[in-house]
C-alpha positions in Angstrom: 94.3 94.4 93.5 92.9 91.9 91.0 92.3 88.3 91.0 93.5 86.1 88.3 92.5 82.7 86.9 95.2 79.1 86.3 95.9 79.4 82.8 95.8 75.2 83.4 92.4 74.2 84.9 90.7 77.9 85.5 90.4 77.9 88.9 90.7 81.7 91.0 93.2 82.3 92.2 94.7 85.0 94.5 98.2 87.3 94.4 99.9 85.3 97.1 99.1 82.4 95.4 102.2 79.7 94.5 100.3 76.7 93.6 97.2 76.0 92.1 95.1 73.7 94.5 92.7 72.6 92.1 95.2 71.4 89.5 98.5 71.6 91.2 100.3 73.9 88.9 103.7 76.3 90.2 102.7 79.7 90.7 104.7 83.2 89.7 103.7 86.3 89.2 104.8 88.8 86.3 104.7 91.9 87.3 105.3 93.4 84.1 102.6 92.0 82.8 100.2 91.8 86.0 99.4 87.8 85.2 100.0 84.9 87.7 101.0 82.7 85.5 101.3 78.6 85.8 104.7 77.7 84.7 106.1 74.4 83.2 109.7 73.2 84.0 112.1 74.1 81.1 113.4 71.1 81.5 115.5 70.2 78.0 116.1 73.6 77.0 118.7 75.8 77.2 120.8 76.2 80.5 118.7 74.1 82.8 119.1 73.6 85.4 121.4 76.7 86.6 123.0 74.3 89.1 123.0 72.4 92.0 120.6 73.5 95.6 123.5 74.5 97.2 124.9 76.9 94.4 124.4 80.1 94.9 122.6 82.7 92.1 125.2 84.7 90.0 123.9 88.5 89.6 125.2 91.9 90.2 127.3 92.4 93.4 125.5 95.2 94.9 122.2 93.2 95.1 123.5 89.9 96.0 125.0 91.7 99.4 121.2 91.2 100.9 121.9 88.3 103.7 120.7 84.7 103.4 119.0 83.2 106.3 117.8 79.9 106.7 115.2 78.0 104.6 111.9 77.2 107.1 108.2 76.4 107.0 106.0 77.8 104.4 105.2 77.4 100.4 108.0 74.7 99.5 106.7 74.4 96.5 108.5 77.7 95.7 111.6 77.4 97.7 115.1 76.4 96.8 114.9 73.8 94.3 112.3 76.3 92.6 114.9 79.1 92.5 118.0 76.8 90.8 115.0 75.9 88.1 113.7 77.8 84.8 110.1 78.0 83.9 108.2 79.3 80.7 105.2 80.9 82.0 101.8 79.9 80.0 100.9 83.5 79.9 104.6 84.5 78.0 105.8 81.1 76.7 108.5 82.8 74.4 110.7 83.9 77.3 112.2 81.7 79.9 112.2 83.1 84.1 113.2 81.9 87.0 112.3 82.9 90.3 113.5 85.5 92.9 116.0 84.5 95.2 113.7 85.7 98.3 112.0 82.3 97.0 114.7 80.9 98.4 113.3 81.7 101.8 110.1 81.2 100.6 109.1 84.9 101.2 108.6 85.7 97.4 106.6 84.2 93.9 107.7 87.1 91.7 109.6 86.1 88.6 112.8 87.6 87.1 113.4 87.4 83.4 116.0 84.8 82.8 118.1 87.6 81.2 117.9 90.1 84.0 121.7 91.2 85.6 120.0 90.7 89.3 119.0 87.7 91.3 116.1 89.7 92.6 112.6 91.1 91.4 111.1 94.7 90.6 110.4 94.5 94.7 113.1 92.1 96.1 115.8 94.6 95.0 114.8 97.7 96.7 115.8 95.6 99.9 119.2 97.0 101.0 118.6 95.0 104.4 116.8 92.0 105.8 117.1 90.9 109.6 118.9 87.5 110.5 116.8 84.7 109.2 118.7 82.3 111.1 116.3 82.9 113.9 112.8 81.5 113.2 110.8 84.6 114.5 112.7 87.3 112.3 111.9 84.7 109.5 108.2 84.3 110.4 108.2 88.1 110.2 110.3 88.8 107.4 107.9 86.9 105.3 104.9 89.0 106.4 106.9 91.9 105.6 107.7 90.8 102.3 104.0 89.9 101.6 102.8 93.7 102.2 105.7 94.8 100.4 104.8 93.4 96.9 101.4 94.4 97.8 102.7 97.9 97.7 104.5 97.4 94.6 101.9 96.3 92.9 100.3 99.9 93.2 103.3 101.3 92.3 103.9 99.1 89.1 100.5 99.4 88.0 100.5 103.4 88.7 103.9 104.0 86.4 105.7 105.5 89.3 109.9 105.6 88.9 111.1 102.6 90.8 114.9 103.4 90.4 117.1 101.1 93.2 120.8 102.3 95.1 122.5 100.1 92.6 121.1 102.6 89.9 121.1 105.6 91.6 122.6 105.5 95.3 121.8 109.2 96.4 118.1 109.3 94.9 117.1 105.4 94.6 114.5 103.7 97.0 115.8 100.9 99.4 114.3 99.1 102.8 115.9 98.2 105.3 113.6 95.5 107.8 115.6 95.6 111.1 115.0 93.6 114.3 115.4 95.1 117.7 118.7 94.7 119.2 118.2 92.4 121.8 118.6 92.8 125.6 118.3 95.8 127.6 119.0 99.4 127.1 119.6 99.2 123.3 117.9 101.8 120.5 114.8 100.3 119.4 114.3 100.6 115.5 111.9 103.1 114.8 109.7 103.2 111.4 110.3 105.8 109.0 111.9 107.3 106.1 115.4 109.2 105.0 116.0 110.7 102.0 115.1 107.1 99.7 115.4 105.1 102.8 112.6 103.4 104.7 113.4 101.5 107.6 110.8 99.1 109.0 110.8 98.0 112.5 110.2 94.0 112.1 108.4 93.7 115.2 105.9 95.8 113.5 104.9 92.1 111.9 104.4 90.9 115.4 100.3 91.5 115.4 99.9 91.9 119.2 102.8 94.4 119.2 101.9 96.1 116.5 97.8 96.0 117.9 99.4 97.9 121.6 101.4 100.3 119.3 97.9 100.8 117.3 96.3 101.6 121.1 99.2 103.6 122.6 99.2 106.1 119.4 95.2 106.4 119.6 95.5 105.4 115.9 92.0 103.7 114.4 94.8 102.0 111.8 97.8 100.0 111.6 98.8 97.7 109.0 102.3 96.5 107.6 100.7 97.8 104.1 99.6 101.0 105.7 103.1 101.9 106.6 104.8 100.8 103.1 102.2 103.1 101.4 102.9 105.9 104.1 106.5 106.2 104.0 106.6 105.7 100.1 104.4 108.8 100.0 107.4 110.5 101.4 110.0 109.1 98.7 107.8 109.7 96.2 107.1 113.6 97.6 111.0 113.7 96.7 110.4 112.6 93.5 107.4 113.4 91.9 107.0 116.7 93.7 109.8 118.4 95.1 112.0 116.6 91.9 109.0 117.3 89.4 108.1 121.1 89.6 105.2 120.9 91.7 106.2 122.1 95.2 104.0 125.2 94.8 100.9 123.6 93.5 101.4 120.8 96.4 101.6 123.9 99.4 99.0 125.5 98.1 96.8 122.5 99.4 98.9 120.8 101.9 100.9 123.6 103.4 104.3 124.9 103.5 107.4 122.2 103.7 109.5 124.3 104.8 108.4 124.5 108.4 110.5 122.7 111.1 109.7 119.1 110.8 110.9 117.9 114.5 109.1 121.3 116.0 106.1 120.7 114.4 106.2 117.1 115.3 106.8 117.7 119.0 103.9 120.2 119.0 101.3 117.6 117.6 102.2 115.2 120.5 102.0 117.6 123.1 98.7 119.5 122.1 97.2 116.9 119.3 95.1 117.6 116.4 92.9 121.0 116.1 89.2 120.5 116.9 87.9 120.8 113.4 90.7 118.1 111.8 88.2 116.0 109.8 87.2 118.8 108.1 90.5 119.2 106.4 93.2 116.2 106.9 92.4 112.3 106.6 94.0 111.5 110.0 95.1 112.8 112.9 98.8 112.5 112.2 98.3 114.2 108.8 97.7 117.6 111.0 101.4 117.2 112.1 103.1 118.9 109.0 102.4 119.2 105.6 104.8 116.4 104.8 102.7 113.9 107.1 99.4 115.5 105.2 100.7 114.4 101.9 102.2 111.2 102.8 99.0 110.3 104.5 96.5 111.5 101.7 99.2 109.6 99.5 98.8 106.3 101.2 94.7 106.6 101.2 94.7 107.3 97.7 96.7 103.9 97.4 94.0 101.9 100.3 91.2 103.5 97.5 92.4 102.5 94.0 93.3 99.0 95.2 90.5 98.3 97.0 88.3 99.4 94.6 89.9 97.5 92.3 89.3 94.6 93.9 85.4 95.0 94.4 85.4 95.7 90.4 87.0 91.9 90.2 84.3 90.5 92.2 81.5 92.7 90.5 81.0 94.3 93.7 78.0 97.1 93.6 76.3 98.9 96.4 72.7 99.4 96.0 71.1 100.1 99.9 67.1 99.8 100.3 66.6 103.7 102.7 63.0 105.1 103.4 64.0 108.3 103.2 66.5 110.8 101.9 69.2 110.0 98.4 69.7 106.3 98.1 73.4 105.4 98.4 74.6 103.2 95.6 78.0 102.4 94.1 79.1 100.4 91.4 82.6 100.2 89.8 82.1 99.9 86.1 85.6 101.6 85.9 89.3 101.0 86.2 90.5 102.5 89.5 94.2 102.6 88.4 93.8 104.5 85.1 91.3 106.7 85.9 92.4 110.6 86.3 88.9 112.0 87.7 88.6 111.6 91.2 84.6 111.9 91.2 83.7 108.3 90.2 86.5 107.4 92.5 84.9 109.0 95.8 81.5 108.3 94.1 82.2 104.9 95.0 84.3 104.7 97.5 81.6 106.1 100.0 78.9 103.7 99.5 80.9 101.2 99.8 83.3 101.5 102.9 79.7 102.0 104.6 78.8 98.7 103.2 82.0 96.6 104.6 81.9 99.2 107.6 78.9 98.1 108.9 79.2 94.6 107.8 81.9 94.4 110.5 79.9 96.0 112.8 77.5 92.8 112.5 80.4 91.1 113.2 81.4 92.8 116.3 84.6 93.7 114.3 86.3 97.0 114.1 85.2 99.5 111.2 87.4 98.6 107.7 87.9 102.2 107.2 87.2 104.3 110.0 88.0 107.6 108.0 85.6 110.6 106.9 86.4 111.6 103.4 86.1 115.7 103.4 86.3 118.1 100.7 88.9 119.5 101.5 90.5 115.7 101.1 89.1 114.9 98.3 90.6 118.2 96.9 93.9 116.7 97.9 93.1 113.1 96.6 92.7 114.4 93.5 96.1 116.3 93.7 97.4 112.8 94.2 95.7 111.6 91.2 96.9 114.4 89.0 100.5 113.9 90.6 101.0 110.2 89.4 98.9 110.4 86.1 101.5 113.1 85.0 97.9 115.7 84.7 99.0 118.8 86.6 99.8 121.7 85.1 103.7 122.3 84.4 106.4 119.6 84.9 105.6 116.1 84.2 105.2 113.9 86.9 104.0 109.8 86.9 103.5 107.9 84.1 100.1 106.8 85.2 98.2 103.5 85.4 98.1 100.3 83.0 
């Protein structure tokens, strides 16, 4: 992740970001273009404004099936008079946007190209289902969902991958569906996961508390909203980029063979857990349960790296530790994270500094940032990852790679 700057007054600002509080400028992202731009009102020009609050967008009828709840608390500055309004962006003042229609709800700041055939962004129209926003909670929820969501497309933007939806291609395309428990007693709880292009979310999973207890229950040192969109993506992009792309060969020889029953091997890493010498060769615990869960793990870690690295390099982050004895541990990132395709000057400062943050929180009585051991044998497979979604291993092509 980056930061960015008002194209107005200068002042920092951050991705989430919908108005500028030095200067008070409206806030939307390009993702196209990575800028968060301030916008002026086309106000004047050419078909403005697209009607009335109560009008509803015009797109294609696939996408516009995803349910409308009701408006609540949160940024109104980008809510539903912002959606029935053009803007020219400072950063691409040739082109005229408008926003989302999750702005609607106030759970999005991405823009759409007034052009576009959809109502909704590069992220809003993966969503094939949201829960009922009539009811405050889901809402509340649904927005925290939302916000790790473009989070995770970010990465994905910025790393090239194929980002094709159901309306484009509805056996192979990626959706979400965000689903709320089904209230009273006895009824199927929603469980996280993924299914051939589709990943369900369970929405409680926004609820901190219940998602801390789940954290507890599953002896997991982890447990984000981010962590699981960069989890079960690694498995729709395993479809894609791997099984799809020629490189199911090259991807057992490191992670193990696919073809081994998924629910057997599942059952027997909850009944016997991990193998004594796990850190030596997987991430996590869970990516000992098949080679699927290996990949999909090491996929989302790469992901927690590249970003977070990222981010230090737009604070000019560097890692220089003052030891008595033995190498000195240093790390500065003087490179771009996202394009890179060697893995050494990734790991070369990764290291340093989740040790830094790690035992900064440990002065705060806080739990460790990353409480993960980066082995060889992971790094092997991080850099597999790399190779994958640069499009550098051998053979069939695979990513596009990073901008």
């Amino acid at each position: 992740m980056r930061l960015f700057n008002c194209d107005v007054c200068g002042q920092l600002l951050y991705f989430e970001n919908t108005r500028c509080m030095r200067c008070g400028a409206t806030l939307g992202y390009l993702p196209e273009a990575n800028r968060l731009s301030a916008l002026d009102p086309a106000e004047g020009e050419r078909g403005v404004p697209q009607g009335s609050e109560d009008q509803p967008q015009v797109g294609h009828p696939a996408e516009d099936q995803q349910m409308v709840g009701q408006e609540g608390a949160g940024q109104p500055e980008v809510g539903r008079r912002a959606v029935g309004q053009l803007w020219r962006p400072r950063a691409d003042p040739g082109r005229l946007y408008r926003f989302c229609s999750n702005a609607h709800h106030e759970a999005c700041n991405w823009l759409v190209p007034e052009d576009a055939p959809g109502v909704f962004c590069l992220a809003c129209r993966h969503n094939r289902t949201i829960p009922d926003l009539a009811d405050p909670t889901n809402l509340a929820h649904w927005r925290k969902i939302e916000e790790a969501k473009r989070r995770a497309f970010y990465s994905f933007i910025r790393l090239g991958l194929p980002l094709i939806n159901r309306v484009e291609d509805p056996e192979n395309g990626l959706a979400f569906d965000f689903l709320a428990d089904p209230l009273g007693e006895g009824g199927t709880k929603v469980m996280t996961g993924h299914d051939n292009g589709l990943i369900t979310l369970a929405l409680v999973e926004a609820d901190d508390a219940e998602r801390n207890r789940r954290r507890t229950e599953m002896g997991e040192p982890y447990r984000t909203l981010l962590g699981h969109f960069r989890h079960e993506s690694g498995h729709y992009f395993w479809d894609r980029l791997v099984r799809d792309g020629g490189h199911l060969e090259a991807c057992r020889a490191l992670f193990g063979d696919d073809s081994e029953d998924y629910g057997a091997a599942l059952q027997r890493h909850y009944n016997a857990g991990p193998p004594a010498d796990w850190q030596e060769h997987f991430v996590s615990t869970y990516a000992t349960a098949h080679p699927w869960e290996d990949f999909a793990e090491t996929w989302a870690h790469y992901l927690h790296i590249v970003d977070t690295l990222e981010m230090a390099r737009a604070f000019g982050l560097g890692i220089a530790p003052r030891v008595e004895h033995g190498e000195e541990l240093a790390a500065e990132v003087d490179f771009n994270p996202y394009r890179t395709t060697e893995i050494a000057p990734v790991i070369e400062a990764w290291v340093p500094m989740t040790a830094a943050v790690n035992s900064l929180n440990r002065c705060m009585g806080a739990p460790d940032l990353y409480p993960f051991v980066i082995s060889p044998a992971v790094v092997e497979k991080l850099a597999f990852i790399q190779a994958l979604v640069h499009g550098t291993l051998p053979g069939a092509e695979a990513g596009k790679g990073g901008s």
